[in-house]
C-alpha positions in Angstrom: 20.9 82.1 83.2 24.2 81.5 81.4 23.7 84.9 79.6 22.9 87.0 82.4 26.3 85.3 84.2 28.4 86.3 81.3 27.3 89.4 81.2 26.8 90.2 85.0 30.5 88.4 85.4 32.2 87.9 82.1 34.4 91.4 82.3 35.7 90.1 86.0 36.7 86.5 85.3 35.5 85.7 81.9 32.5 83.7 83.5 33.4 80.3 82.6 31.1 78.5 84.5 32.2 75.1 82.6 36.0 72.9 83.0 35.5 72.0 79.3 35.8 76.2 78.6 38.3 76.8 81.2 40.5 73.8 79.6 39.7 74.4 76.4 40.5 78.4 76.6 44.3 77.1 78.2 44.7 74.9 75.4 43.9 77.4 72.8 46.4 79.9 74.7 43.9 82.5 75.8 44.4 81.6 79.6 47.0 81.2 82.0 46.9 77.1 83.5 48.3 78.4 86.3 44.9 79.3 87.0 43.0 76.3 85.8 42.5 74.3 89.2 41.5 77.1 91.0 38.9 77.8 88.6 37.5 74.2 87.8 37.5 73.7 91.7 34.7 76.9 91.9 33.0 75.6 89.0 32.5 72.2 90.7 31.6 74.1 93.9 29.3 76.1 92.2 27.4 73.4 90.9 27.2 72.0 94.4 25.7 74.4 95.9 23.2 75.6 93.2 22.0 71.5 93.9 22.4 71.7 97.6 19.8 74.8 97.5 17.2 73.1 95.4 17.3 70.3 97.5 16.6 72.8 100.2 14.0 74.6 98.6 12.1 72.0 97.0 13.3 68.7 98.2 14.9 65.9 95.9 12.6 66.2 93.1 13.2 66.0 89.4 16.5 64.1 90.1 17.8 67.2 91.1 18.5 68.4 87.7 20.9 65.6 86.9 21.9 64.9 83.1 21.6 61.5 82.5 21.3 59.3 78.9 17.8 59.3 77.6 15.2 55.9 77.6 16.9 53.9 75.1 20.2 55.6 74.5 23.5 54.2 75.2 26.4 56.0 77.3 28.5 56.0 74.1 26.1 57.6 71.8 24.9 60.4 75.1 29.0 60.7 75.3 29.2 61.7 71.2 26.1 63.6 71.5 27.6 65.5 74.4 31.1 65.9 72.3 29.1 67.3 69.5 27.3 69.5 71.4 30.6 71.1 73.2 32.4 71.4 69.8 29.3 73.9 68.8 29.2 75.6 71.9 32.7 76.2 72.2 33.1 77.1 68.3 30.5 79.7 69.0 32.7 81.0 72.3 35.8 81.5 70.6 34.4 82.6 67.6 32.6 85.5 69.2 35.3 86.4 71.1 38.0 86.4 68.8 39.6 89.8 67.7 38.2 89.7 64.1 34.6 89.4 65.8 34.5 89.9 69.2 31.2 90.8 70.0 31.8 92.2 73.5 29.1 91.7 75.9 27.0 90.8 73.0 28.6 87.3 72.8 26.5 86.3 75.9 23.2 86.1 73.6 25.1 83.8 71.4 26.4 81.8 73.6 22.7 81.7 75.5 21.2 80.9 72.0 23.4 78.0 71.1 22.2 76.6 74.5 18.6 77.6 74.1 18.8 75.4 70.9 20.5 72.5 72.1 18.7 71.9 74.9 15.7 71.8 72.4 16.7 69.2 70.3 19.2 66.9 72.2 17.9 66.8 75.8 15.6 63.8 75.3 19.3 62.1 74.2 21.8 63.2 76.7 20.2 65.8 78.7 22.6 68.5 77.1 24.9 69.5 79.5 28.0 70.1 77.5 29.4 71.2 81.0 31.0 68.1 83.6 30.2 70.8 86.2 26.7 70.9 85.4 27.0 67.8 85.9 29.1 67.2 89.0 26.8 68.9 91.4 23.5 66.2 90.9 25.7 63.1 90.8 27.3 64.2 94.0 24.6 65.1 95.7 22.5 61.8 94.5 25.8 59.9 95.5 25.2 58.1 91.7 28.3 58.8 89.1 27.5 55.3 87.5 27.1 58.3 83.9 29.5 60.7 84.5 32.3 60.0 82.6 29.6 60.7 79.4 29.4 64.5 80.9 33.4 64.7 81.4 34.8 62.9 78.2 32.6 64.3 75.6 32.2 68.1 76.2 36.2 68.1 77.4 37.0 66.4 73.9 34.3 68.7 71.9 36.6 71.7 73.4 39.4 70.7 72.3 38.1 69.4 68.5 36.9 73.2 68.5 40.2 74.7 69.6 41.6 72.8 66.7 39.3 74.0 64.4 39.6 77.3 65.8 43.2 77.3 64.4 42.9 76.0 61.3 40.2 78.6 60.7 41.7 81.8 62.5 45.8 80.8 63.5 47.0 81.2 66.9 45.2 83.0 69.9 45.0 86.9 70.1 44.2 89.1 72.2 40.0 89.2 71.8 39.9 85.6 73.2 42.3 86.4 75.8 40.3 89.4 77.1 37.2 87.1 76.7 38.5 84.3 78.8 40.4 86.4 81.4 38.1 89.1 82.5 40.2 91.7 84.3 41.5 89.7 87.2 45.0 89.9 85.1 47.3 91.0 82.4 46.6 89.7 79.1 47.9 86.5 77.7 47.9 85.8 74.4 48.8 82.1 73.2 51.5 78.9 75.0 54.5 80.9 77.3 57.3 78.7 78.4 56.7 77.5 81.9 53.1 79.6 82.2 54.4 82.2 83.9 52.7 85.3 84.8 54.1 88.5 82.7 56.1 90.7 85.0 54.5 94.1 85.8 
């Protein structure tokens, strides 16, 4: 599902789908944080919904899809599975959409394959979410956060160990990971601006 969103949306907004990419995509430069609430509050409301509507369809079964630390597994190692998760899934986002790779619409099976393979081997841990809006939308519904801050702290601080890795390995944003992470609902932005201000037309 993530792939077919990228590409179905990723040339209008950069289909983030996740506050740990939208933050982590401002921190690395390649989007404006002007626009950062605006997109984390749809993200949140996405997840929402998409739980409202299997509650509606199926009723609350399966814990309406809510990631939560495995039988035997402690919040703190779910929350360092979850960061190490993030810091691969991100890596493989800015990676693929840098300018001396970017893949294009092509970067969508990447991404969908690096979540493909680890929800195979680290579900039974944390549930692999690597997203605190996946995980919003059951916890709210469920009224039951007593595990969120695992979902929020890890794959936030995975982003931003990759964006640090990202510059030690390819220097400051350019203009691939802008393009990626903006879609074309503006002019490009490529790394910090003083104050965040939109470019002038």
């Amino acid at each position: 599902m993530v792939m077919a969103i990228i590409l179905f949306m990723g040339a209008v907004s950069g289909a983030h789908l996740n506050p740990a990419v939208t933050l982590g995509f401002a921190l690395r430069g390649d989007f404006p944080w002007r626009r950062v609430p605006g997109y984390i509050i749809a993200e949140l409301l996405g997840s929402t919904l998409a739980v409202l509507l299997l509650w509606a369809m199926f009723g609350k079964v399966g814990s309406l899809g809510a990631t939560e630390p495995g039988a035997g597994i402690t919040d703190v190692q779910a929350m360092v599975m979850e960061l190490i998760l993030t810091v691969g899934l991100f890596s493989v986002i800015l990676g693929t959409a840098s300018k001396a790779q970017n893949l294009g619409p092509l970067s969508a099976l990447g991404v969908g394959a690096y979540i493909i393979l680890a929800g195979l081997w680290s579900s039974p841990i944390s549930g692999a979410s690597m997203n605190p809006a996946r995980s919003f939308g059951p916890d709210l519904v469920l009224g039951n956060f007593g595990h969120y801050w695992v979902y929020v702290v890890g794959p936030i601080l995975g982003a931003a160990i990759a964006v640090g890795f990202a510059w030690i390995l390819r220097g400051r944003a350019d203009t691939g990971g802008a393009a990626a992470a903006q879609g074309a609902l503006g002019e490009l932005r490529v790394g910090p601006r003083e104050g965040d201000r939109e470019p002038s037309s």
